[in-house]
N, C-alpha and C positions, 0 to 999 in steps of 0.2 A: 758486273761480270763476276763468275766464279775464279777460284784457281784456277781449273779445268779447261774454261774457257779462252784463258789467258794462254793456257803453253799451248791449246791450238794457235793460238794466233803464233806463237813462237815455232811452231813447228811447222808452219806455212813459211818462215822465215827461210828455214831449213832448205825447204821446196825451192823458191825462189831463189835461192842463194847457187842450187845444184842446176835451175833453168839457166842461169847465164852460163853457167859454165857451158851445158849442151847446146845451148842455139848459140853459144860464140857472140856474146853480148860484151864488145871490148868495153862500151861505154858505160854499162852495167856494172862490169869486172872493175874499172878505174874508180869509178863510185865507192864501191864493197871496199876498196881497199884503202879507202880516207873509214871508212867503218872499224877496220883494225886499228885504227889510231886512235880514232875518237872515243869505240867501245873499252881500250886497254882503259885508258883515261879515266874515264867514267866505274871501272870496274872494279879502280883498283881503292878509287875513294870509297863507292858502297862497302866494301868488304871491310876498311879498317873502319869508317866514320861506322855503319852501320851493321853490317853483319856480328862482326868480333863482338861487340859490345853486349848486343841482344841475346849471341850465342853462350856471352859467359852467365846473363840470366836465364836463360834457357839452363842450361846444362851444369852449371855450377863451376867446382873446382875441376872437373872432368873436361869441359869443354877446349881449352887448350889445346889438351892433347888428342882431341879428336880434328882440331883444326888442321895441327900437323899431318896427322892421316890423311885429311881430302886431301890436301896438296902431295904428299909423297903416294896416294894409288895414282891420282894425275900421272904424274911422274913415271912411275910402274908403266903405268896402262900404254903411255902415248910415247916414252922413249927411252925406256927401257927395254921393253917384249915389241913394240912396233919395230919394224924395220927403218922404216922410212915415214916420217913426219914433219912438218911443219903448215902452220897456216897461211893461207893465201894459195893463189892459184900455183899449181904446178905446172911446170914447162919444159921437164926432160923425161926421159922415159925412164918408166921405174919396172922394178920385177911385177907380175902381176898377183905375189903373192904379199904385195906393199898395200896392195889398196884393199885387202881382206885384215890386216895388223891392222891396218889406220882405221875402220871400221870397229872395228872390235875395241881400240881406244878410244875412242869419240863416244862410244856409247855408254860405258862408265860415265864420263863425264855429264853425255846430255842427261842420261839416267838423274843424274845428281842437279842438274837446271830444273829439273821439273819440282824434286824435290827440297829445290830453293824455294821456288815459287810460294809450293803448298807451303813453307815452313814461318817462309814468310808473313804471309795470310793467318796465318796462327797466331801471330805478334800481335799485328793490327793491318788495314785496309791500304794504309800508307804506307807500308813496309810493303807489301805485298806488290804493291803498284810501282814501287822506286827497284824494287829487285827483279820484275815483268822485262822494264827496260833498260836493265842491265843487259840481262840474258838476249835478248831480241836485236841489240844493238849487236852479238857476237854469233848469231845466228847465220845471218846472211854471208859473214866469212866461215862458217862450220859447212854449208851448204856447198861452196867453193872446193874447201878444201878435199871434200871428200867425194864428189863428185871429178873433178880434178885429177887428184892423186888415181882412181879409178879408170878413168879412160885416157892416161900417161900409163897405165897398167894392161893396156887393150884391151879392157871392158863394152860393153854396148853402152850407150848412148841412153840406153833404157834403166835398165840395170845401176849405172851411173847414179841417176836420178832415184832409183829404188833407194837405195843406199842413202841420200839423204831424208828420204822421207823416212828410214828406220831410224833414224838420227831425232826427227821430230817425235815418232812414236818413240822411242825413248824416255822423252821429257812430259809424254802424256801421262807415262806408264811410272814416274818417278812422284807425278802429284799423286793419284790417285795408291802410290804402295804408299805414301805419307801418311796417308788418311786411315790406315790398318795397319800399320807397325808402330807399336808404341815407340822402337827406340827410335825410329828416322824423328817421330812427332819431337822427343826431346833432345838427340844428338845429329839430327839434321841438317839443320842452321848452322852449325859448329864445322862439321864435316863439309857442308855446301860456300862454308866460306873460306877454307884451305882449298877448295877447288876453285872459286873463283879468284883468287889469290895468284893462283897458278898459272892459270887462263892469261891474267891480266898482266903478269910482271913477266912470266918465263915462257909463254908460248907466242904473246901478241906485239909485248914493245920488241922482240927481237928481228922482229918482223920487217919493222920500220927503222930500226938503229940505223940500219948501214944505207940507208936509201939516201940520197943528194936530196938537198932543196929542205926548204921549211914549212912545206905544204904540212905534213905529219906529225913533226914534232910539234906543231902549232895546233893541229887536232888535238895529238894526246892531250896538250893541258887546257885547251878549251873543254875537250870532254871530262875531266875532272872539275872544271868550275861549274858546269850544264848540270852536275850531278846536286849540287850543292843550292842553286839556281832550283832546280828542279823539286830539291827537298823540300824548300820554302812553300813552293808554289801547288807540290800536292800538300801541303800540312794545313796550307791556308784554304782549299776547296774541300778535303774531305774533312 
C-alpha cells in the first residue's frame, strides 16, 4: 500500500467515527472511547521512542524546534482561537459557532496526520506503517468529536458527518502536499511529532484522567506496550 492509500483508510476512520455519533451508536460510542486511552498510550510511545529520534535525523539541529511548533500550533489551533474543545463525545449544548472553531482546529492537526504518514514512508516502510496506526487508532475519536461538538451546536445530521469527512480529506491533502514541499519532506516529521505529542499527552489522557474505574488507565498503558509489541512485530515482517 502507498501513503495515500493508508490516510484513506484513516480517513474512513474519520467517517466512522462521525457515523456513531449520527446513528446514536451507544455501543459504538463506548468502544471509541477505550480508543482515547489506548490510542493516547500508543501515541505518546511512537512520538518519543520514534518520531523525535528520526525527526532529529531528518532535520538536524533545527528539528527540536520545529517539534515545539507542531505542539504549540496544536495548542493555537484547538484551545486557544477554538471556543469550545475537547475529545470524546459531547453532551451539552454548545454555541453553534463552537462546532465551526473545532473544525477549523482539527484540521490543522488532521492536515499534519497525513503528513506524518507521508513523512514517515520517507524514513522507511516500517516507520510508515507504526505511524498509519497511530494516527487510525485517534481517528475514530477525531470523528466523534467533531461530529458531536456539531450537532450539540444544532447542526444537521448531515453536515455533522460532512465535517468529519473534511477531517479525513485533510489528512489526504497533508500526504500528498508531503510529496511537493520540500520543507514538510525535511521538517515534517519534526513538526508531526509535536503534534502528536500533543494529541497524545494534552488533548487524549485528560480525557480519561478523571473517569472512575481502571478500565482506561489499564488501556492507556496497555497501548503503549502494543506500540512496542507492534514494533518488533512489523520489523520482523517487513
Amino acid at each position: 500500500m502507498t501513503p495515500l492509500l493508508y490516510a484513506l483508510v484513516a480517513a474512513a476512520a474519520n467517517l466512522a467515527g462521525g457515523l456513531a455519533v449520527t446513528r446514536s451508536a451507544k455501543r459504538g460510542l463506548k468502544v471509541i472511547e477505550g480508543f482515547v486511552a489506548f490510542g493516547a498510550g500508543y501515541m505518546l510511545a511512537i512520538a518519543l521512542a520514534e518520531l523525535v529520534p528520526n525527526a532529529l535525523e531528518l532535520g538536524g539541529p533545527e528539528a527540536p524546534m520545529f517539534v515545539l511548533l507542531g505542539y504549540l500550533l496544536v495548542h493555537l489551533s484547538q484551545h486557544t482561537l477554538t471556543q469550545h474543545f475537547h475529545f470524546g463525545e459531547e453532551t451539552h449544548r454548545v454555541p453553534h459557532s463552537a462546532g465551526t472553531s473545532a473544525l477549523v482546529g482539527l484540521l490543522l492537526h488532521t492536515f499534519f496526520d497525513g503528513v506524518a504518514i507521508a513523512s514517515g514512508f520517507l524514513v522507511s516502510p516500517e516507520l510508515g506503517l507504526l505511524i498509519f496506526i497511530a494516527i487510525f487508532l485517534h481517528k475514530l475519536p477525531e470523528g466523534v468529536t467533531i461530529s458531536s461538538i456539531q450537532v450539540a451546536g444544532g447542526t444537521s445530521h448531515r453536515r455533522a458527518l460532512a465535517s468529519a469527512g473534511l477531517l479525513g480529506l485533510a489528512t489526504v491533502i497533508g500526504v500528498l502536499a508531503t510529496d511537493y514541499v520540500h520543507f514538510l519532506t525535511v521538517h515534517g516529521l519534526a513538526i508531526s511529532a509535536g503534534v502528536t505529542i500533543y494529541v497524545g499527552a494534552s488533548n487524549l489522557v485528560p480525557e480519561f484522567q478523571g473517569k472512575p474505574g481502571w478500565r482506561l488507565p489499564v488501556a492507556f498503558f496497555i497501548g503503549a506496550a502494543t506500540f512496542f509489541g507492534t514494533r518488533e512485530l512489523v520489523h520482523g515482517i517487513l
